[in-house]
BALOKE-461278 format. One line per field, with one value per residue: residue in three letters; z, y, x of N, C-alpha, C in turn. Coordinates in steps of 0.1 Angstrom, whole numbers, padded with zeros to 4 digits. Example, Ala and Ser with C-alpha at 12.3 -4.5 7.8 and 13.67 -1.06 7.14 Angstrom:
2
aa (ala,ser)
n_c3 (0078,0071)
n_c2 (-0057,-0022)
n_c1 (0132,0128)
ca_c3 (0078,0071)
ca_c2 (-0045,-0011)
ca_c1 (0123,0137)
c_c3 (0078,0079)
c_c2 (-0033,0000)
c_c1 (0132,0129)
END
This chain:
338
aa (unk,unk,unk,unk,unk,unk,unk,unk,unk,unk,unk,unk,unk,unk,unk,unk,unk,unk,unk,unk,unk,unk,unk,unk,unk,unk,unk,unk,unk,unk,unk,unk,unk,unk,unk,unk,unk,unk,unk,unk,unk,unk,unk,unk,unk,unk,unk,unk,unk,unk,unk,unk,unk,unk,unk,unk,unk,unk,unk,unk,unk,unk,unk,unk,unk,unk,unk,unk,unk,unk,unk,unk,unk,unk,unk,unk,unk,unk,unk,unk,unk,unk,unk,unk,unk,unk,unk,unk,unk,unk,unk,unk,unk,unk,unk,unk,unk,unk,unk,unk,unk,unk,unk,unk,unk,unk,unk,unk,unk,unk,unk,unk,unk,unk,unk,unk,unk,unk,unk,unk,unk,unk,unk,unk,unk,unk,unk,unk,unk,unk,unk,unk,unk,unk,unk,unk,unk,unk,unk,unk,unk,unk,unk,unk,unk,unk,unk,unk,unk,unk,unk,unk,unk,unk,unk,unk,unk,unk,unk,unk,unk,unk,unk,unk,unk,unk,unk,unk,unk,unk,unk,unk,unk,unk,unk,unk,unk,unk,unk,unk,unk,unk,unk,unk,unk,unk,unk,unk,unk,unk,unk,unk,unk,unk,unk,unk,unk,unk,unk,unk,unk,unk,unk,unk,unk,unk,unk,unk,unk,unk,unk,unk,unk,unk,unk,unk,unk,unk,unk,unk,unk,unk,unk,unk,unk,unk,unk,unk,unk,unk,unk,unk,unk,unk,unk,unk,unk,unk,unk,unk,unk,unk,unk,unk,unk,unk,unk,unk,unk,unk,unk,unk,unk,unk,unk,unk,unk,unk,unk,unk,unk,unk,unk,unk,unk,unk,unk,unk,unk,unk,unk,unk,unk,unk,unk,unk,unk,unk,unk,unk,unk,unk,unk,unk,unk,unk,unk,unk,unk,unk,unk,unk,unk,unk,unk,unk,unk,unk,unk,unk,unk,unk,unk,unk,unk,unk,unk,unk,unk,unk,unk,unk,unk,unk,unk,unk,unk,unk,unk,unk,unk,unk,unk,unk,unk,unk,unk,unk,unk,unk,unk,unk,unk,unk,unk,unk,unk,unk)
n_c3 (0000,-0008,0012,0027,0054,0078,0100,0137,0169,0206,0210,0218,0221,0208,0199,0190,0188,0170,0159,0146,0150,0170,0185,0196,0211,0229,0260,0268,0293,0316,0314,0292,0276,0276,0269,0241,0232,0241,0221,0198,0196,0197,0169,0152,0158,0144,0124,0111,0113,0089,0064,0045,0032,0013,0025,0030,0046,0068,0094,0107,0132,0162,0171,0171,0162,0154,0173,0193,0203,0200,0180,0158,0158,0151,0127,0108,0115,0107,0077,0068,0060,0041,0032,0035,0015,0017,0044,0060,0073,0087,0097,0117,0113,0132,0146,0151,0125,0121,0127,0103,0092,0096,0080,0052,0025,0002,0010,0031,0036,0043,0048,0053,0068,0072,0093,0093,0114,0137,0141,0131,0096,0080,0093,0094,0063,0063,0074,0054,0031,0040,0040,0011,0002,0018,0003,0008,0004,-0004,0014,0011,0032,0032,0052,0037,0044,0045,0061,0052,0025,0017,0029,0014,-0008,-0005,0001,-0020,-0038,-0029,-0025,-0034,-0070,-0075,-0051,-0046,-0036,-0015,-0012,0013,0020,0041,0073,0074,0058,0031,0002,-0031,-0066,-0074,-0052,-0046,-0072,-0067,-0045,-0065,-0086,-0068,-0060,-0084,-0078,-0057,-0064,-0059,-0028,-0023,-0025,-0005,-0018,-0030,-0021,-0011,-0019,-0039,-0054,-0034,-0024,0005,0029,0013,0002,0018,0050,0080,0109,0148,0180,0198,0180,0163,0134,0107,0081,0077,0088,0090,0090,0113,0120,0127,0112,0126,0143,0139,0152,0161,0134,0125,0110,0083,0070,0063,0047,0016,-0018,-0014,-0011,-0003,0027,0032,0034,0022,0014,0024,0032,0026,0031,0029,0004,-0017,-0019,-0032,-0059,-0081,-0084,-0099,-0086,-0073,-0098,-0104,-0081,-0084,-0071,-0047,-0030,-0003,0010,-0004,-0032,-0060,-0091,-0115,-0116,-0105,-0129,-0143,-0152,-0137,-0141,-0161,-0143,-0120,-0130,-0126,-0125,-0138,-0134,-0159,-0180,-0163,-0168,-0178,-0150,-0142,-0156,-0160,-0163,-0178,-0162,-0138,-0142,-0153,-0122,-0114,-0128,-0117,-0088,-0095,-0104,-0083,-0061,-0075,-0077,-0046,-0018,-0006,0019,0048,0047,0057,0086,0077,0085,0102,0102,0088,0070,0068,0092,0110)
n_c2 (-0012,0022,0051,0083,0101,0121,0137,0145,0155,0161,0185,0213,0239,0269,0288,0308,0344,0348,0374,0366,0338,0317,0300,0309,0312,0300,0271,0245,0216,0199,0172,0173,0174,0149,0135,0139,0131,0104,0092,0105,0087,0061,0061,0064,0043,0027,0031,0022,-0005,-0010,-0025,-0038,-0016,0016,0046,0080,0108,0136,0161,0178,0199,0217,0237,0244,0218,0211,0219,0206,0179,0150,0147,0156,0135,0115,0121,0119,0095,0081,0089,0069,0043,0023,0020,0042,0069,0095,0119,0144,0179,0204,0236,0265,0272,0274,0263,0242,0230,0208,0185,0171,0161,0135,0122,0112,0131,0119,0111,0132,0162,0196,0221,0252,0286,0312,0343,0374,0398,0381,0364,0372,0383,0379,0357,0336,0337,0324,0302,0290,0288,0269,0249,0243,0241,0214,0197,0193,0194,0220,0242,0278,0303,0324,0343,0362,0390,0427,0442,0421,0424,0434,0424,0398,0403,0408,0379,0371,0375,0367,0341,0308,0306,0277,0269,0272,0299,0300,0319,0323,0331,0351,0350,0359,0384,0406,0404,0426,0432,0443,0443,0414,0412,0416,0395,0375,0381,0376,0349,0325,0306,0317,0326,0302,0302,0325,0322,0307,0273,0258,0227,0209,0181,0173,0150,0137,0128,0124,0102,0076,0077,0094,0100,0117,0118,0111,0116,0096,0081,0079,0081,0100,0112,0139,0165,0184,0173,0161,0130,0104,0077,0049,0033,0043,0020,-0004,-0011,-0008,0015,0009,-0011,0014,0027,0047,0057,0090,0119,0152,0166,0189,0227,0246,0243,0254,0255,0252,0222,0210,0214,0207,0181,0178,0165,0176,0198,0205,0200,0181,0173,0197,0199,0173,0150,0164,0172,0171,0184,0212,0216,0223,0204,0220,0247,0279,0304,0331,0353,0362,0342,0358,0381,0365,0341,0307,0289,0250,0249,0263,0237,0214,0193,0191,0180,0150,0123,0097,0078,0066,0059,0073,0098,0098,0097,0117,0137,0128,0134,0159,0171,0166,0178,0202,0201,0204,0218,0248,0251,0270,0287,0277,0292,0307,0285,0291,0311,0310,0295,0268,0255,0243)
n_c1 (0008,0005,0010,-0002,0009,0001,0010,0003,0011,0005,0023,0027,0036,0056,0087,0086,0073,0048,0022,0002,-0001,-0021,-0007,0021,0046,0037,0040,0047,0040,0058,0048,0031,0055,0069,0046,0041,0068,0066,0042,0051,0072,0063,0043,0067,0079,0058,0058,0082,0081,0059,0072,0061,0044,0045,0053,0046,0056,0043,0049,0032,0029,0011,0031,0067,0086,0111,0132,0131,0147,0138,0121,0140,0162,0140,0130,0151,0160,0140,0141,0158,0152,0145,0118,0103,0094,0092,0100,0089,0088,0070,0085,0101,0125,0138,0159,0188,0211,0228,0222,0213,0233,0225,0209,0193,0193,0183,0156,0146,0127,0124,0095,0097,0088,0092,0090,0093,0104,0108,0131,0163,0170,0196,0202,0184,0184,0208,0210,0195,0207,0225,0208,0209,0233,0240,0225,0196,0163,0141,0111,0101,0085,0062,0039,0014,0008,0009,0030,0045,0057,0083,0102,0099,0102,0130,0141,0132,0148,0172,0171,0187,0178,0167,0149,0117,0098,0065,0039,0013,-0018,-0030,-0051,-0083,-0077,-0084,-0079,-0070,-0072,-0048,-0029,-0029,-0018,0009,0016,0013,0035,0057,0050,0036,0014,0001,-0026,-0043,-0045,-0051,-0084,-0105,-0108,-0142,-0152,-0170,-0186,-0167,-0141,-0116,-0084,-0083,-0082,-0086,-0056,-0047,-0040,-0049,-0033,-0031,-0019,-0028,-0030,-0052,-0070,-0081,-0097,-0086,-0072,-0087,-0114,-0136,-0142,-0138,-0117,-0109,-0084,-0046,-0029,-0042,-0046,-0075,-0079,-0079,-0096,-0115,-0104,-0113,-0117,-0139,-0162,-0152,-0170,-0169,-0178,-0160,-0125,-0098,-0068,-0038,-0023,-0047,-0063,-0045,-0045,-0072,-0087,-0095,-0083,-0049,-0024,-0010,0001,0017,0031,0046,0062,0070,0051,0049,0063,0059,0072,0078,0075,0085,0105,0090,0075,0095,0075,0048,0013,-0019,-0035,-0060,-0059,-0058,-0035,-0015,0020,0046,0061,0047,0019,-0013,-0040,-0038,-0063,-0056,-0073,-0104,-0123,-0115,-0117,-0143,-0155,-0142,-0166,-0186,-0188,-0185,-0207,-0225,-0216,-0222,-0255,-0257,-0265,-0255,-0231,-0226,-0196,-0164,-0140,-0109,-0082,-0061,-0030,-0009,-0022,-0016,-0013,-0033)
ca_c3 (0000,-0008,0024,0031,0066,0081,0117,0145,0178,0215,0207,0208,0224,0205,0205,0181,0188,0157,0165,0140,0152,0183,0194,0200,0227,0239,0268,0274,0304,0314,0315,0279,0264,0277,0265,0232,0230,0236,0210,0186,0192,0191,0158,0145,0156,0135,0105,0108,0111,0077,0055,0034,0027,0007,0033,0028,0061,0067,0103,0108,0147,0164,0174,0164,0161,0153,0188,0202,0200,0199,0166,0149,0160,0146,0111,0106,0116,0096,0065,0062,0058,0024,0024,0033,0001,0020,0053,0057,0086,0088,0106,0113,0108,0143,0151,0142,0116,0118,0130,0090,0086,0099,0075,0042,0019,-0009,0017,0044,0034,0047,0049,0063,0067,0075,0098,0096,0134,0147,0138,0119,0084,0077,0101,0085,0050,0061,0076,0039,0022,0045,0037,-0002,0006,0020,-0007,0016,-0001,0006,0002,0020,0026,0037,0056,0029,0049,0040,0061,0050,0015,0013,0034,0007,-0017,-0008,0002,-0032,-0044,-0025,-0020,-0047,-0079,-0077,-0043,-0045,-0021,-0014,-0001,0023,0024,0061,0080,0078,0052,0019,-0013,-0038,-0073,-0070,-0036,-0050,-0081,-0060,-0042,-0076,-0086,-0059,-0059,-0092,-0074,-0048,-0070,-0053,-0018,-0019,-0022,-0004,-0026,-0029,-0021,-0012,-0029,-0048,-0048,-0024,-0020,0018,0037,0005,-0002,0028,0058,0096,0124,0158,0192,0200,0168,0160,0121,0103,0065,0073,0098,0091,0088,0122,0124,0128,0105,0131,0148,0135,0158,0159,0117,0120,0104,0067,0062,0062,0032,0003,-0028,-0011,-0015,0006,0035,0039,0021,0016,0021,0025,0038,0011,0034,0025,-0010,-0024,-0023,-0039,-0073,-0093,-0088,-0108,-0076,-0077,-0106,-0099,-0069,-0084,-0065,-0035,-0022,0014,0014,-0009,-0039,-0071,-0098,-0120,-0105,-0109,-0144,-0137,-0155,-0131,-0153,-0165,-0132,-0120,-0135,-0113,-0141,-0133,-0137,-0172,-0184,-0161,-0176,-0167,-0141,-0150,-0151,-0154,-0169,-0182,-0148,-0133,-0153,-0145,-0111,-0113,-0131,-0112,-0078,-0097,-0106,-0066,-0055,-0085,-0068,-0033,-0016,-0002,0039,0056,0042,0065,0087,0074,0094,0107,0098,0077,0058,0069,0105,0113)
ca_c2 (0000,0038,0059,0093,0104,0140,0133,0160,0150,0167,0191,0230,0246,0275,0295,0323,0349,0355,0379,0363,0327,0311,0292,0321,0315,0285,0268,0228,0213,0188,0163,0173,0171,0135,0125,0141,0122,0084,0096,0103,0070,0050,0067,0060,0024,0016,0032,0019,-0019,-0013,-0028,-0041,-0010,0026,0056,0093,0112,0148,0159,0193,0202,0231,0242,0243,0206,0207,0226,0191,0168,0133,0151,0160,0121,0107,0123,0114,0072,0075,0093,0060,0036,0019,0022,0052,0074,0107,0123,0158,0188,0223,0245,0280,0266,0280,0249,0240,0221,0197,0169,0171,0150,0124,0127,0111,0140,0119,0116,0141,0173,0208,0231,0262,0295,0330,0351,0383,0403,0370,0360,0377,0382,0372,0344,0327,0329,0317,0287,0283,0285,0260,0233,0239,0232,0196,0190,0191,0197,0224,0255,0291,0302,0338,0347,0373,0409,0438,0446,0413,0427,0440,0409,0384,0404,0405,0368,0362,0380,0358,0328,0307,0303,0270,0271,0282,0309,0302,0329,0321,0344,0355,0349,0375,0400,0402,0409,0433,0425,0450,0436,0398,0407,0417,0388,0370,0385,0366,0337,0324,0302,0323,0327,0290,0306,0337,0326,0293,0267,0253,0215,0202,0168,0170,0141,0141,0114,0120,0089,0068,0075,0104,0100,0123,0107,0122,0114,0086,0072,0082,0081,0108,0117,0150,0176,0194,0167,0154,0121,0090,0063,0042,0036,0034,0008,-0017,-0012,-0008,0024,0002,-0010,0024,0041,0047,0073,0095,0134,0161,0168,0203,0235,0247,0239,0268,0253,0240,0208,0196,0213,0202,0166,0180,0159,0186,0208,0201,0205,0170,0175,0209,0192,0161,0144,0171,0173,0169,0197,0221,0221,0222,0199,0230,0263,0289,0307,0345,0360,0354,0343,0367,0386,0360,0331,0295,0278,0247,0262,0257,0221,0203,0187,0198,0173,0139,0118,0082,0068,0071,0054,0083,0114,0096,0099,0134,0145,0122,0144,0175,0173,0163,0195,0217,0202,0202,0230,0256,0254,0281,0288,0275,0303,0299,0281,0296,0327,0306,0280,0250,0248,0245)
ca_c1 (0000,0011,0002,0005,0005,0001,0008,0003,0008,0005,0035,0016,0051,0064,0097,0082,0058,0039,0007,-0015,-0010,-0027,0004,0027,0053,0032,0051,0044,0045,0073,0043,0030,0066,0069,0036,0045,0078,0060,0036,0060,0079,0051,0043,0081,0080,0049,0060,0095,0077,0055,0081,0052,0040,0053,0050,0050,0053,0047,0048,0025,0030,0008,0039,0074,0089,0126,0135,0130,0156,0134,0118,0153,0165,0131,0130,0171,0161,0127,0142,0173,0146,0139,0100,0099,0096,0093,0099,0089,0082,0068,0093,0101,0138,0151,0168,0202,0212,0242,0219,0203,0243,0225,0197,0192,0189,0176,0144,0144,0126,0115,0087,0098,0082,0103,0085,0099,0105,0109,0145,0171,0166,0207,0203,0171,0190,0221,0208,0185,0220,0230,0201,0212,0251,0233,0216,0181,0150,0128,0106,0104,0071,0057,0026,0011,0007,0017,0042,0061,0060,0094,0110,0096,0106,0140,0141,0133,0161,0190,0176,0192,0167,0156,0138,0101,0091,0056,0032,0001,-0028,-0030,-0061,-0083,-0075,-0091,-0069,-0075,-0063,-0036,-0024,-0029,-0009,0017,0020,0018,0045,0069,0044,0027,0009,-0006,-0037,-0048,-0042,-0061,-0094,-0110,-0118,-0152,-0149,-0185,-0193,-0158,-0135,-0103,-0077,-0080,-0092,-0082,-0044,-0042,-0047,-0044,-0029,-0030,-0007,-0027,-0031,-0068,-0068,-0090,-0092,-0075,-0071,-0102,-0129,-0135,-0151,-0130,-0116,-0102,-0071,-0033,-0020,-0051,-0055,-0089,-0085,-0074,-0111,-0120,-0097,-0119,-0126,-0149,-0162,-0153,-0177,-0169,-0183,-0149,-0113,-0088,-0058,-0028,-0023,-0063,-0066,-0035,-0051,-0088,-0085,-0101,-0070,-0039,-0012,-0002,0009,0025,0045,0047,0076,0076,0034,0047,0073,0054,0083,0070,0083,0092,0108,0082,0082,0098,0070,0038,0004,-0021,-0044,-0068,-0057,-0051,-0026,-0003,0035,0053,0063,0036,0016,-0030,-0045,-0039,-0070,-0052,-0078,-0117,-0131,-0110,-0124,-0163,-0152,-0146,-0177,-0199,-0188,-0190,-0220,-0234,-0212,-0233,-0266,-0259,-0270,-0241,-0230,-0218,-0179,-0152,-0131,-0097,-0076,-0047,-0027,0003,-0023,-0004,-0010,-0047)
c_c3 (0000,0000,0026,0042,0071,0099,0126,0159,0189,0217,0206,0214,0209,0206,0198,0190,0179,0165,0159,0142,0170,0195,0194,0210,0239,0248,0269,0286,0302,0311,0299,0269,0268,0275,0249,0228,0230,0226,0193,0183,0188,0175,0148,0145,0151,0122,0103,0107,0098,0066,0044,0027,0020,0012,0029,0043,0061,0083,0107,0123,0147,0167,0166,0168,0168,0166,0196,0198,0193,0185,0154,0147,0153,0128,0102,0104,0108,0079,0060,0061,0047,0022,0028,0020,0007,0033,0055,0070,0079,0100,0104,0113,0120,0150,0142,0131,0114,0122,0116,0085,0085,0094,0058,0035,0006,-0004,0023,0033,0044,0045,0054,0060,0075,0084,0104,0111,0140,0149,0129,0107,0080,0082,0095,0072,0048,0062,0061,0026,0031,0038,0016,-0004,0010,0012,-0001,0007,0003,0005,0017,0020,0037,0041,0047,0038,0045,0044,0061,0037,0014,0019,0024,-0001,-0019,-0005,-0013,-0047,-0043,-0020,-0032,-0053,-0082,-0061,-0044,-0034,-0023,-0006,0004,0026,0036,0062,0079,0066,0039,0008,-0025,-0047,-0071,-0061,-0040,-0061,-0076,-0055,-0052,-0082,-0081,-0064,-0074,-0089,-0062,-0055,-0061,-0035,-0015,-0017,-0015,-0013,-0023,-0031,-0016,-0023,-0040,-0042,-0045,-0028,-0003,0019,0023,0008,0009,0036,0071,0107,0137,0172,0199,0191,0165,0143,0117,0090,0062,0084,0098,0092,0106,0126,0119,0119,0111,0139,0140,0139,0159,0142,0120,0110,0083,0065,0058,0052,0020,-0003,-0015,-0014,-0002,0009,0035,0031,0011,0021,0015,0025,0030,0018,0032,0011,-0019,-0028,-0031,-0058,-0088,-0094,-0092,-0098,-0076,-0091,-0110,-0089,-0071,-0077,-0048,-0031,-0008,0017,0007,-0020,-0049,-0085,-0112,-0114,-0115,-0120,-0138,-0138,-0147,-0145,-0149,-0149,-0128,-0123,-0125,-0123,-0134,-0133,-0155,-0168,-0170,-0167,-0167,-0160,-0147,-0144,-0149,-0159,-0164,-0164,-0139,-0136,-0150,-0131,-0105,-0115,-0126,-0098,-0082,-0102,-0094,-0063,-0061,-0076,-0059,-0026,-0006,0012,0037,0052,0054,0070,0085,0086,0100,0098,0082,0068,0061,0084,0111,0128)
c_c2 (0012,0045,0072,0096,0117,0132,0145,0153,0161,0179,0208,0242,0253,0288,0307,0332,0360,0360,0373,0348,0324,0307,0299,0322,0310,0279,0254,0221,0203,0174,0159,0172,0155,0127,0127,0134,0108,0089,0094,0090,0064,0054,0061,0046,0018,0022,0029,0001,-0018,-0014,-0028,-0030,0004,0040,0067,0101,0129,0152,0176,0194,0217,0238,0237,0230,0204,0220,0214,0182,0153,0134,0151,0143,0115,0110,0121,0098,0071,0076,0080,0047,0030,0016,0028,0062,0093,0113,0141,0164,0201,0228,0255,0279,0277,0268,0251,0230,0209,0185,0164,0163,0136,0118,0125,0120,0137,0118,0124,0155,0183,0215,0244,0275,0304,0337,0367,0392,0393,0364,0369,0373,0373,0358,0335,0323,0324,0299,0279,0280,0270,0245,0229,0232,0221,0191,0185,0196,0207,0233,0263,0296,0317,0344,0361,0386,0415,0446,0435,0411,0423,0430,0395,0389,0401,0393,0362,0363,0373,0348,0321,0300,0289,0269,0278,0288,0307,0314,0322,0333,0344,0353,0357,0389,0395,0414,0417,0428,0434,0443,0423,0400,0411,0408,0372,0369,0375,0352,0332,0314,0309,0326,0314,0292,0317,0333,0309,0282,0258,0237,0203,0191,0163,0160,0144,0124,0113,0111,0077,0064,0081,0100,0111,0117,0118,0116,0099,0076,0072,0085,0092,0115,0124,0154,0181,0187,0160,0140,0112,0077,0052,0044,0031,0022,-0002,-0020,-0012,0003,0017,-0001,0001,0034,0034,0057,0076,0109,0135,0166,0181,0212,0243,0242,0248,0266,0243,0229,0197,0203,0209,0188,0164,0174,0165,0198,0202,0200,0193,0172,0187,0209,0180,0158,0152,0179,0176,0183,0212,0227,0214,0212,0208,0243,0269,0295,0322,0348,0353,0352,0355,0367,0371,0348,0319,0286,0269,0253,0254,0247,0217,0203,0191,0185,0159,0130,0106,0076,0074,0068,0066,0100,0112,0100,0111,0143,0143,0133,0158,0177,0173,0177,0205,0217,0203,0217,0236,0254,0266,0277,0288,0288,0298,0294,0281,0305,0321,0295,0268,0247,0254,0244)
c_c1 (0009,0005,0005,0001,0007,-0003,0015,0003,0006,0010,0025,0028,0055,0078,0097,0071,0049,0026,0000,-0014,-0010,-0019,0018,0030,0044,0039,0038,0046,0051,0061,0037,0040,0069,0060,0039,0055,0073,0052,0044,0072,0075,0051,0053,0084,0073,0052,0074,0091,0068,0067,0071,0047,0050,0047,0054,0043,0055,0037,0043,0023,0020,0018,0052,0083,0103,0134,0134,0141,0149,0125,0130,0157,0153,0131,0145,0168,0153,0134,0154,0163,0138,0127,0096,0101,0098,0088,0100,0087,0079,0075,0096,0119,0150,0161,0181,0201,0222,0236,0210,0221,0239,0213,0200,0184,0181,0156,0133,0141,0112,0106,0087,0091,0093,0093,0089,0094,0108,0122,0152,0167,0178,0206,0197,0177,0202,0219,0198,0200,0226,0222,0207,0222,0247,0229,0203,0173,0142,0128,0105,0088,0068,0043,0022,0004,0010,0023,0054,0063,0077,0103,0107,0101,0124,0147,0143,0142,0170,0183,0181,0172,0157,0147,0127,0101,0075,0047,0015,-0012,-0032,-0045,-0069,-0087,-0074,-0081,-0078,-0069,-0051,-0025,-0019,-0018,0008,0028,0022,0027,0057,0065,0036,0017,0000,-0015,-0047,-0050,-0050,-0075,-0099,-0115,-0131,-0148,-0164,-0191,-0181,-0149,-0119,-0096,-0074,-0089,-0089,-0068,-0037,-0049,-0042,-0046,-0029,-0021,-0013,-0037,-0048,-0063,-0082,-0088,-0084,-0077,-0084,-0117,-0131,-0137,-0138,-0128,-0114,-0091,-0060,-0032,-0028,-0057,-0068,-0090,-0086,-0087,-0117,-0115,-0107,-0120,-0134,-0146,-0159,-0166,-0181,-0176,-0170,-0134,-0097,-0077,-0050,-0028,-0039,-0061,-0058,-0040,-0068,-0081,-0089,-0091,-0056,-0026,-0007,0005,0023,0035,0047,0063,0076,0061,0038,0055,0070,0067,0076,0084,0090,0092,0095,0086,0083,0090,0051,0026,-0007,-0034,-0057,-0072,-0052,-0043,-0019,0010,0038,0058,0054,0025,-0002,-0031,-0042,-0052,-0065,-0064,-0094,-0121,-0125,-0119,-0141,-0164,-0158,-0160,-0187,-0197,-0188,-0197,-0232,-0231,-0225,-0247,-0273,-0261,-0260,-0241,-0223,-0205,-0174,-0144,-0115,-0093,-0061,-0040,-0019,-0004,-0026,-0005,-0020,-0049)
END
């Protein structure tokens, strides 16, 4: 079996303090970092025993991860493991880096985000120069405000040219085209990010191919749907992966819409879904105002076959006749960490 897992455990400690998210200079107690630690073993010891199967791991914390040692140690032993295909995190990349020697780079990849005020600007891109010198994988990603214009911009000056800088449309605050082509500009993808997509009755690969794991192993299509597939550790959740539509009325957040099958982003990250790296660098020239395009050389959505394509139009056709819910409030300032 091919699995993808988005596993979030107990972990809501942060060493930042961004104003627009929730978990802002969070502090854990010694009792919650030690439940968080067996959590995350457990976790590492059942996806280090699926030999049989072909795992993709991407480790979305409410808080910041790689500040933990038994996190830094876990994604190093996971990523040297021949059926794993991909070991990923979201981090604001204040940790050090010399324990990423111990770290199969054809594996191990990042997610990081910059939060300017919060860390040195020099600091942040020295350490991003650093992950290139490794040969690590991995993308830069900017909360879209407008006073961290002029910090993305010049990010996207000196980081080197093949990393994507992604931008995130902040929580909150509604884009003008102006404003939006702006952050098109940096991002040509940020077209997909400004506005929620409508996902009601359309088909997903969560709870099929994706699944969300949580600290004590509760299985759940994704992050955002609530209701229960099962458990990891007793497989029950495995009877329960199937096609199915999305529940919701919309879904805002790149770690669920990325997997909506009616948008082309698999194909636009083909190889690098979990770390948000696109399989071709962005084209300088962004596309024209208003436009949601894959990037140059990928290839449009692949259906894979007619029973595929029926698929699609059979759930987009339920979505057309189902009647609208109430729109989702985004969920969280950076996107990616609901």
């Amino acid at each position: 079996m091919d699995l993808t897992l988005l596993y979030r455990g107990p972990l809501a400690s942060c060493d930042y303090d961004c104003p627009y998210c929730p978990f802002a200079k969070r502090r854990d107690s010694t009792a919650r970092l030690r439940a968080d630690r067996a959590a995350l073993e457990r976790f590492a010891a059942w996806a280090a025993d699926r030999t049989g199967d072909r795992l993709s791991l991407l480790f979305t914390p409410w808080g910041e991860a790689l500040v933990r040692s038994w996190y830094r140690r876990t994604l190093a032993d996971l990523s040297r493991l021949p059926h794993i295909r991909r070991v990923a995190v979201q981090t604001n990349l204040s940790c050090r880096t010399d324990w990423l020697a111990g770290a199969d780079p054809g594996t191990l990849a990042l997610w990081c985000t910059y939060h300017p005020g919060q860390t040195p600007y020099d600091r942040f891109l020295a350490k991003c120069r650093d992950l290139t010198e490794r040969g690590i994988r991995f993308s830069v990603g900017v909360v879209g405000l407008p006073e961290h214009l002029e910090a993305a911009r010049r990010l996207r000056a000196e980081l080197p040219a093949h990393v994507y800088l992604w931008i995130n449309a902040a929580e909150g605050h509604v884009y003008d085209d102006a404003e939006a082509d702006r952050w098109t500009a940096l991002d040509p993808l940020f077209p997909y990010s400004r506005h929620p997509h409508a996902s009601a009755g359309l088909p997903c690969r969560t709870g099929d191919s994706v699944i969300s794991v949580d600290g004590d192993g509760t299985v759940r299509r994704c992050h955002f749907v609530r209701a229960e597939l099962g458990n990891l550790y007793d497989g029950s959740y495995r009877a329960a992966l199937r096609p199915r539509a999305c529940p919701l009325a919309v879904c805002d957040c790149h770690i669920g819409y990325v997997h909506l099958e009616t948008l082309p982003l698999y194909d636009v990250f083909a190889g690098g879904v979990l770390e948000r790296v696109p399989a071709v660098p962005p084209p300088a020239v962004p596309p024209p105002a208003g436009s949601v395009l894959p990037l140059a050389g990928c290839a449009p959505p692949s259906a894979g076959s007619a029973q595929h394509s029926a698929r699609i139009a059979t759930f987009t056709t339920r979505a057309e006749t189902a009647t609208p819910a109430r729109p989702a409030r985004r969920q969280g300032a950076t996107g990616s960490r609901p």
